[in-house]
C-alpha positions as a printed Julia matrix, in Angstrom:
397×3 Matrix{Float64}:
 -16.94  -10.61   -8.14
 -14.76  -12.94   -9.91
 -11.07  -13.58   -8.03
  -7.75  -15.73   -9.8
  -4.97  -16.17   -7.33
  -2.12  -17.78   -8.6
   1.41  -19.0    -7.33
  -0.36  -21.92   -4.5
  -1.69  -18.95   -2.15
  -2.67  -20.85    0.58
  -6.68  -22.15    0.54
  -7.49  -19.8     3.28
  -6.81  -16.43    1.09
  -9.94  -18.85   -0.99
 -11.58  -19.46    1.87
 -11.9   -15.97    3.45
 -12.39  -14.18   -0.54
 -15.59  -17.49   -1.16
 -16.9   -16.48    2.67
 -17.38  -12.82    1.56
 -19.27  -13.66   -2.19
 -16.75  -14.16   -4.27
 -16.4   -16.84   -7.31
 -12.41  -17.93   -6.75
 -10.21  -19.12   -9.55
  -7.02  -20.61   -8.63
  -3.85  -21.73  -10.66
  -0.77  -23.43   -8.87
   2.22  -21.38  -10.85
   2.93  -18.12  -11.71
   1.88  -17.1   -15.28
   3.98  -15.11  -17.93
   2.51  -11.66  -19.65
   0.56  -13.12  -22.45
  -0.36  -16.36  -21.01
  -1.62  -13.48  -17.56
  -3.43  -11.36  -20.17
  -5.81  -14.38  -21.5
  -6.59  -15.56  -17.53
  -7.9   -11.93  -16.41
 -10.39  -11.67  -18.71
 -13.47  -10.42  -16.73
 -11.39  -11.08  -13.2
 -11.87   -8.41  -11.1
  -9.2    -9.12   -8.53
  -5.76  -10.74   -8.64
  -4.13  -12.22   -6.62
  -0.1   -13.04   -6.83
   2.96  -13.86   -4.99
   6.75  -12.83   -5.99
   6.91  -14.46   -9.41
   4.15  -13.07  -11.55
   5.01   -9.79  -12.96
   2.07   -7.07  -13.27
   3.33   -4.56  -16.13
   1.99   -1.93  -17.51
   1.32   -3.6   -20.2
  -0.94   -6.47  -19.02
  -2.76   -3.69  -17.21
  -3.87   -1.95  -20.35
  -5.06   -5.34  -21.64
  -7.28   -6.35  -17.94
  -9.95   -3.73  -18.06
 -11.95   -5.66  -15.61
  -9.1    -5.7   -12.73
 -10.29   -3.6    -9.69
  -7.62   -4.1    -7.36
  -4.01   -6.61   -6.62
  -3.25   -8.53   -3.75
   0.51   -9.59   -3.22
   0.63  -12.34   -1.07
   3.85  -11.36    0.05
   5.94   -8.2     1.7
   7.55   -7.28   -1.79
   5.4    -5.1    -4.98
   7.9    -4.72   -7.27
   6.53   -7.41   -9.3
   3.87   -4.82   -9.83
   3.53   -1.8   -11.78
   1.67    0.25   -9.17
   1.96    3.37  -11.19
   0.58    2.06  -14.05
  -1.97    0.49  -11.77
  -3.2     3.59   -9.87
  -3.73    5.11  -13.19
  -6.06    2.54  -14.34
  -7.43    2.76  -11.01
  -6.73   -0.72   -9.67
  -5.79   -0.73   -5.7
  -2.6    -3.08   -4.82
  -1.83   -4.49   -1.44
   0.85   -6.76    0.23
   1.5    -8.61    3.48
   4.69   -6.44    5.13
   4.1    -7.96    8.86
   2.73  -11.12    8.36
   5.58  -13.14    7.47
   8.28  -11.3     9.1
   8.97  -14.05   12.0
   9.25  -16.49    9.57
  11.77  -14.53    8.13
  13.43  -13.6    11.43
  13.81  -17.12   12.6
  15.41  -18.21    9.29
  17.81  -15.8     9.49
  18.86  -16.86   12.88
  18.91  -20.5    12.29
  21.38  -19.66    9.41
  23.37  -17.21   11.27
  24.2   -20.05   13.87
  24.72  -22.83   11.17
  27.18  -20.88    9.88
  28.78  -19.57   13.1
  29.14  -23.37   13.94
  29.88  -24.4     9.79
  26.72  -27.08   10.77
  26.06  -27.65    6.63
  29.84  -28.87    6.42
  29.69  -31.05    9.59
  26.33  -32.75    8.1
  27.45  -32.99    4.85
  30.86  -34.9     6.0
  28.93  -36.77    8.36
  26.68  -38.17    5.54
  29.7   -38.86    3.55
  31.27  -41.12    6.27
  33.12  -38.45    7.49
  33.95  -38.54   11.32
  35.15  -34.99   11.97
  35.33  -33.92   15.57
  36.86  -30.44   16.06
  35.98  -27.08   17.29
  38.46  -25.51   14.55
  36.46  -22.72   12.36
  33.26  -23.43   14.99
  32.24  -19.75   17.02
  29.44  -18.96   19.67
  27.18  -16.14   18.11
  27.17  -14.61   21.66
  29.56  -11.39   21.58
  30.06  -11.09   17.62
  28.81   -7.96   15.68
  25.77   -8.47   13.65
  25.72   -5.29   10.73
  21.82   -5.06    9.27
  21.17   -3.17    6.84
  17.91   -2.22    6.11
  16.06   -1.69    9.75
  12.0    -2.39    8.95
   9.79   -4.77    9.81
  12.62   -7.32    9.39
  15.39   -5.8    10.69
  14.14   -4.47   13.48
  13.14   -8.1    14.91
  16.17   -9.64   14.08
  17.49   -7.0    15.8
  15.59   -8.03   18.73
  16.18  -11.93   18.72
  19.56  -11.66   17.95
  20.42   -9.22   21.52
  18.77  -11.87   22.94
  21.43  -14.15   21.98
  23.76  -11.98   23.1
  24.75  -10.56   19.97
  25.77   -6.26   19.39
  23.77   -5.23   16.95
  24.6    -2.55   14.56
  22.26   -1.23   12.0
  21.92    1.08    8.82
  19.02    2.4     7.11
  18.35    5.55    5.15
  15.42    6.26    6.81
  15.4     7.39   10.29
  14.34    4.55   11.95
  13.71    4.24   16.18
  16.62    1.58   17.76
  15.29   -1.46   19.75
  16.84   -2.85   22.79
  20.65   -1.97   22.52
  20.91   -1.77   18.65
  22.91    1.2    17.64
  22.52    2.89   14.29
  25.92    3.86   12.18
  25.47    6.27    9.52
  27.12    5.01    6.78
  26.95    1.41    4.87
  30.74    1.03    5.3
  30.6     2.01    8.64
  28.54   -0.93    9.57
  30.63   -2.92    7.06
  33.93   -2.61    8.99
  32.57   -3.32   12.19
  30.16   -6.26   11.76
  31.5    -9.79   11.55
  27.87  -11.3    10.47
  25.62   -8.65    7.91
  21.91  -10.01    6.77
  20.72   -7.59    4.56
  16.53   -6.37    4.13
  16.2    -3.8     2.25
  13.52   -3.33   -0.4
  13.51   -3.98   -4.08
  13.91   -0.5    -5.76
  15.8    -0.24   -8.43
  18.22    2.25   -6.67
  19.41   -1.34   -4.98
  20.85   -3.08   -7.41
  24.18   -4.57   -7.0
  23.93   -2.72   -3.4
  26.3    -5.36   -2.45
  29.62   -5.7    -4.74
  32.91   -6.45   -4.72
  34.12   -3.07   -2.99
  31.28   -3.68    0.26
  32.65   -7.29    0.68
  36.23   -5.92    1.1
  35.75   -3.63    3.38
  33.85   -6.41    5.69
  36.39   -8.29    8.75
  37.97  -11.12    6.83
  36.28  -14.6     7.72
  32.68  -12.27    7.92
  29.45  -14.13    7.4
  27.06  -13.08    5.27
  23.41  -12.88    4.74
  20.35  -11.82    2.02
  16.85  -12.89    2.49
  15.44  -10.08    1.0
  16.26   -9.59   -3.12
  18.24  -11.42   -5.18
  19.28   -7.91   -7.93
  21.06   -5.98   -4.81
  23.97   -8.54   -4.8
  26.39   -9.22   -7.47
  27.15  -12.89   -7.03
  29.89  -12.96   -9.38
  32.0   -10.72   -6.54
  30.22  -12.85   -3.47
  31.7   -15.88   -5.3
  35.15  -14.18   -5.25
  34.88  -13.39   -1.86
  33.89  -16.79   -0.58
  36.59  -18.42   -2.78
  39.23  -16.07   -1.47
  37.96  -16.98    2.44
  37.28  -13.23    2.73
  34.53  -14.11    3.72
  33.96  -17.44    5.39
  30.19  -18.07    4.57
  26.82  -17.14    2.81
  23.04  -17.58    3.22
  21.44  -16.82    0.09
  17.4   -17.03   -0.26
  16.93  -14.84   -3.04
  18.44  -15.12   -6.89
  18.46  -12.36   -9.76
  16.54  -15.22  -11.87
  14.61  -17.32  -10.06
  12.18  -20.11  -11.85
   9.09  -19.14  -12.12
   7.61  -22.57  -11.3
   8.73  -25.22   -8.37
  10.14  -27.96   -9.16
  11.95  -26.05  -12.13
  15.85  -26.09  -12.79
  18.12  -23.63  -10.79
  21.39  -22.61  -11.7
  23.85  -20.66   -9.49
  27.24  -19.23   -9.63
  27.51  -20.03   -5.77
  25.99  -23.52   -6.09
  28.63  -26.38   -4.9
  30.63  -24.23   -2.32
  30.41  -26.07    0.84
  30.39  -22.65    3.25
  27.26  -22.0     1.45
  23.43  -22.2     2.0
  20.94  -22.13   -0.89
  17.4   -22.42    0.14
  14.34  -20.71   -2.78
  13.53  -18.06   -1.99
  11.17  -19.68    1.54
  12.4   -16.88    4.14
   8.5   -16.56    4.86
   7.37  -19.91    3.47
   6.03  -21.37    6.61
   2.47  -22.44    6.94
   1.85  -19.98   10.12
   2.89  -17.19    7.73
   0.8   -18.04    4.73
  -1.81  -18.58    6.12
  -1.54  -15.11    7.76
  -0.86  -13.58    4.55
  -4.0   -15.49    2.9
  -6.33  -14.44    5.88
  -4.69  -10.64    5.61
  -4.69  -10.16    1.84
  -7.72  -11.61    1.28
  -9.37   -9.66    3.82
  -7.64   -6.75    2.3
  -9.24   -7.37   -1.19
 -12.67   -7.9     0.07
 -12.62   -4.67    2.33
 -11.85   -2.58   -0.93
 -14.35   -4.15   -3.0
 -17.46   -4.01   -0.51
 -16.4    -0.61    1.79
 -14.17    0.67   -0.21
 -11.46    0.82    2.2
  -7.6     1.47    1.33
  -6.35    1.14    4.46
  -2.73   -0.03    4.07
  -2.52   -0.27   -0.24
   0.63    0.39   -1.36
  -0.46    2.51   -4.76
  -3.55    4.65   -3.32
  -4.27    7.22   -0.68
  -5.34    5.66    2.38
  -9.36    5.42    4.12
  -9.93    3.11    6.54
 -13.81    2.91    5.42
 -16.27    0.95    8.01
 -19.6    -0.25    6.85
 -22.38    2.2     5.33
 -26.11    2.27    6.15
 -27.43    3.1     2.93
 -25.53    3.81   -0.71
 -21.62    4.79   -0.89
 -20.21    6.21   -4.09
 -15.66    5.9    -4.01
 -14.5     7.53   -6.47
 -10.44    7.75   -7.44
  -8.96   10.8    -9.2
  -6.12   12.65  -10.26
  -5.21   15.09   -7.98
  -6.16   18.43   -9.05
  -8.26   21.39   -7.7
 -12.17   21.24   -7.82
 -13.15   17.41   -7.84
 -14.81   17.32   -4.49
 -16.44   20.57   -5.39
 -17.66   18.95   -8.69
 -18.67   15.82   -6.92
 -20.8    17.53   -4.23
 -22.26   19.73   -6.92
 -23.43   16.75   -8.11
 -24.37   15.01   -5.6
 -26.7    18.09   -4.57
 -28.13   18.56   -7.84
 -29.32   15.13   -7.61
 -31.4    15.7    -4.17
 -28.34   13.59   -2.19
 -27.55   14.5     1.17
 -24.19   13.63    2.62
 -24.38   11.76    5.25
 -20.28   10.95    5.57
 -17.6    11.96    3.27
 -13.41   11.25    3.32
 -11.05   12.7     1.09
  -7.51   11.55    0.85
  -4.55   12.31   -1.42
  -1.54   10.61   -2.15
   0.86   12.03   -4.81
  -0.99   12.7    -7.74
  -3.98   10.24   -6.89
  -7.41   11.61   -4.97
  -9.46    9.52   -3.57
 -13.05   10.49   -1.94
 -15.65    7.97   -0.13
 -19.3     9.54    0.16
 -22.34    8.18    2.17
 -25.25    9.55    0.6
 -28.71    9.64    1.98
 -31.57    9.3    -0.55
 -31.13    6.88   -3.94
 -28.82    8.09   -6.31
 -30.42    8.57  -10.14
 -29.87    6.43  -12.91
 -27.19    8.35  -14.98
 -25.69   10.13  -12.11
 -22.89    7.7   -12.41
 -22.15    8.44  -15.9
 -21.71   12.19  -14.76
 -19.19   11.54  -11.93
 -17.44    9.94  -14.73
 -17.62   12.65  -16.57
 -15.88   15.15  -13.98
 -12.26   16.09  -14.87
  -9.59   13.65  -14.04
 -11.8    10.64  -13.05
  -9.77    7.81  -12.85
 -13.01    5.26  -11.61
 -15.97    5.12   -9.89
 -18.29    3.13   -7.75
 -21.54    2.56   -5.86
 -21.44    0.48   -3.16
 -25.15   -0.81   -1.51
């Protein structure tokens, strides 16, 4: 099996995908549609961060692509739709980098509170400027998340530690930790939160989540927060509100356009405001994360290809498949009536006894694993192919 990963994964998503048979590829930047296209010729699995987009149309043009790993928490950089139709498995990394994320937030919240990126700035000017005014304690101030999973939740936790109230909103219904409370509206939590970090996820349906009319109705000198994606805040109004002192300070991590390569130039509407930090997009970029998210991913991708296993993808239904004694045969659908019936007819016809079989659905997507005992006939392949809504199929062993 033939891997590219792309975007500086970190060496151990190499390592772990080389220790398990596989030829690795490996390219240091993200790669635009056409320039994608040529590169996954005959690659069977790809491997990406946030930067690389996977549309629908560069999966028509990769016949060979079995399956996507995102090393990352986010997949909206990939068509997973368009992917489960071509029957290609995705997967991501939504707990491996979450401290990482966590402790930036924190660290920023406190800078803030304590307006450390002025002091050092001044300071480095030749700027002697010893004063409490503007400087707070985080202890006993509101913090307002929105967006209560992975993320949220452990912020949640680490910032009660500090002594912090914690509010929270999320549409889903979501379990509080510790002392957090949940408020059913947005503005709810807006009005009564003096510090809001925001991690939700990237769906469309949260664009421009934050605006002019959310800033307002935050306390005035509120701090605020996104380290998730840069499309659910219009900067044009978060520059108004900073400007104003509505709102006395921002952490930003995330951009509507961000380079696709490092090193490349940045331009921001909120760049030279001192009550403002600007760090690209590294909420998770710490070396204990990555190389969490190489080891996870990697063993994610290698699991599908020699089990067959789909526990945790983000596109198909999920079988968490152990190892097999003798063949396996996966094979992903659409879901409609009479595939496993067609499947075992032919498995039967073809003197195969089943010796384990899973079915799972997920939308309009079916997706069986069979242990068969006994070899399976040359041909017999083509014919499971051949049954009604086959999307792919394999043999394993």
């Amino acid at each position: 099996m033939k891997a590219l990963l792309l975007e500086n994964i970190h060496p151990e998503a190499e390592r772990v995908l080389a220790s398990r048979g596989f030829e690795v590829q490996t390219h240091s930047t993200a790669l635009g549609a056409d320039e994608l296209v040529q590169a996954l010729d005959g690659v069977d699995y790809l491997g990406i961060r946030s930067t690389t987009d996977v549309t629908a149309d560069v999966i028509a043009q990769a016949p060979s692509l079995r399956a996507i790993g995102a090393f990352c928490i986010g997949t909206n950089q990939i068509d997973l739709d368009a992917a489960a139709e071509a029957g290609i498995a995705a997967f991501n990394a939504p707990y491996s980098n979450t401290r990482s994320v966590v402790e930036l937030a924190i660290a920023e919240i406190i800078s803030m509170a304590r307006r450390l990126t002025e002091k050092n700035a001044n300071m480095h000017a030749g700027l002697w400027e010893k004063t409490a005014t503007g400087s707070h304690e985080v202890r006993g101030r509101t913090l307002g998340i929105v967006g209560y999973g992975n993320i949220g939740a452990q912020l949640s936790v680490l910032a009660e530690a500090l002594g912090m109230r914690v509010l929270f909103y999320d549409i889903a219904d979501r379990l509080p930790l510790g002392n957090a409370r949940r408020v059913d509206t947005l503005e709810e939590l807006l009005k009564q939160s003096e510090t809001v970090s925001v991690h939700v996820d990237g769906r469309v349906e949260n664009t421009n989540l934050f605006g002019a009319r959310e800033f307002a109705l935050m306390p005035r000198r509120a701090l605020f927060l996104n380290l998730c994606r840069g499309h659910i805040v219009d900067h044009e109004a978060l520059h108004d509100a900073l400007a104003s002192g509505h709102i006395a300070g921002a952490a930003i991590d995330v951009f509507p356009q961000e380079p696709k390569k490092r090193d490349a130039h940045f331009v921001s509407k909120l760049q030279g405001m001192p009550n403002v930090i600007l760090t690209p997009h590294v909420g998770g970029s710490t070396l204990e994360a990555q190389v969490d998210i190489g080891r996870y991913v990697a063993g994610k991708l290698a699991d599908y290809e020699q089990t067959g296993s789909t526990s945790m993808s983000v596109n198909f239904p999920d079988i968490a498949a152990g190892p097999f004694q003798a063949h396996r045969i996966v094979h992903l659908h659409r879901n409609v009536p009479g595939v496993l019936a067609s499947l075992n007819s032919i498995f039967a016809s073809s003197d195969l006894n089943i010796g384990a079989q899973s079915l799972a659905t997920r939308g309009q997507i079916g997706y069986a694993i069979t242990d068969v005992q006994g070899a399976p006939q040359p041909g017999m392949l083509d014919e499971l192919a051949r049954i009604d809504g086959t999307l792919r199929v394999r043999l394993l062993g």
